[in-house]
C-alpha positions in Angstrom: 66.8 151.5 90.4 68.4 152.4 93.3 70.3 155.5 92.3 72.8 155.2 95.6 74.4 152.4 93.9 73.7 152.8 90.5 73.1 148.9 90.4 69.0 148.0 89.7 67.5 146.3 92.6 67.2 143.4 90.1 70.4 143.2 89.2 71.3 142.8 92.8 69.2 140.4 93.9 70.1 138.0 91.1 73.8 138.6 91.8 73.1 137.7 96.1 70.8 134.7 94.1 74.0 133.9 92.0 76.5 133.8 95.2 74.2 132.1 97.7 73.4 129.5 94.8 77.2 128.9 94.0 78.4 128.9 97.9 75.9 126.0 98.5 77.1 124.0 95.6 80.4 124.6 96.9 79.5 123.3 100.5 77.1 120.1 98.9 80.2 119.2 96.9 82.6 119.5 100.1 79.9 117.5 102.5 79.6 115.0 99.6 83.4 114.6 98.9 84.2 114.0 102.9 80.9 112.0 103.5 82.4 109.7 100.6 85.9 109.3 102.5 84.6 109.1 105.8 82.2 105.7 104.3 85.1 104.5 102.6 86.9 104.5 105.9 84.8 102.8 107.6 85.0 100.2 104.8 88.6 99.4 105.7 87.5 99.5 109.1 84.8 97.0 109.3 86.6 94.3 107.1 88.0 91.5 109.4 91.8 92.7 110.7 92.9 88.8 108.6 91.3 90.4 105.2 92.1 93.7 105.5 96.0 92.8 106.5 95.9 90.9 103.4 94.5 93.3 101.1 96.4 96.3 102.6 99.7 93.8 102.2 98.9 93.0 98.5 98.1 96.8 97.3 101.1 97.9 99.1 102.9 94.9 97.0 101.4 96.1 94.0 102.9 99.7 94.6 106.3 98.4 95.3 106.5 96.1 92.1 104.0 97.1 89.1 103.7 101.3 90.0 107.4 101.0 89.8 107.5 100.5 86.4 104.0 101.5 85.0 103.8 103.8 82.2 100.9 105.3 80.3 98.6 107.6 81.7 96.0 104.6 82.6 98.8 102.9 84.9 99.8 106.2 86.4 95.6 106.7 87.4 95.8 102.9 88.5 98.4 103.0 90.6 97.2 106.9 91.9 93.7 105.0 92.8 95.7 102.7 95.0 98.1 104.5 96.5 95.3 106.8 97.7 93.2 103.2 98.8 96.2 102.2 100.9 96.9 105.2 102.5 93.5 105.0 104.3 94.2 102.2 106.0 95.1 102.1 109.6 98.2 100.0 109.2 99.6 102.8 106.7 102.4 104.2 108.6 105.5 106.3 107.6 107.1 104.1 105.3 103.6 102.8 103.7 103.3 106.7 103.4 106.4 107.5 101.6 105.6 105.1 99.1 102.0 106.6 98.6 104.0 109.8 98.4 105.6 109.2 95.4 102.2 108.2 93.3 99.8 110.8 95.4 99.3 113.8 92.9 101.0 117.1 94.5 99.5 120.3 95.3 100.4 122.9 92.7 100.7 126.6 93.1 
């Protein structure tokens, strides 16, 4: 025991264990999460422009017309999913990101 701190050295070392353990799952999860955008990106990126005009027209479609309406908690995720899928495309502007706006959840205090 060291009697300085009153703490054991054991104690201590399984606490700096503890923290050093959780800040690394932290920073794996963070690496993992942005490495998952970043591929997704580059997804919508590599598709040919014709395709990905296409798809970026009909999702943007599907927000205007059946988000609109939806109701349930399984149309609310849906239309969450692909507000988030359109926003990452290149051709999302200002008004495409109004419209994901309003299906995006918001940051809470």
């Amino acid at each position: 025991m060291n009697i300085a701190l009153g703490v054991p050295t054991e104690q201590r070392a399984l606490s700096t264990r503890s923290i050093a353990t959780f800040t690394l799952v932290v920073l794996l999860s963070v690496g993992l999460i942005t490495w998952h955008q970043l591929r997704a990106q580059a997804e919508i990126l590599a598709m040919p422009t014709t395709d990905r005009a296409l798809l970026y027209e009909r999702t943007l479609s599907t927000l205007g017309t059946t988000c609109t309406h939806a109701q349930g908690e399984e149309m609310s995720d849906y239309c969450q999913k692909q507000a988030l899928f359109v926003s990452r495309f290149p051709e999302c502007e200002a008004a495409c990101q109004r419209i994901c706006k309003q299906y995006l959840p918001r940051a809470t205090r």
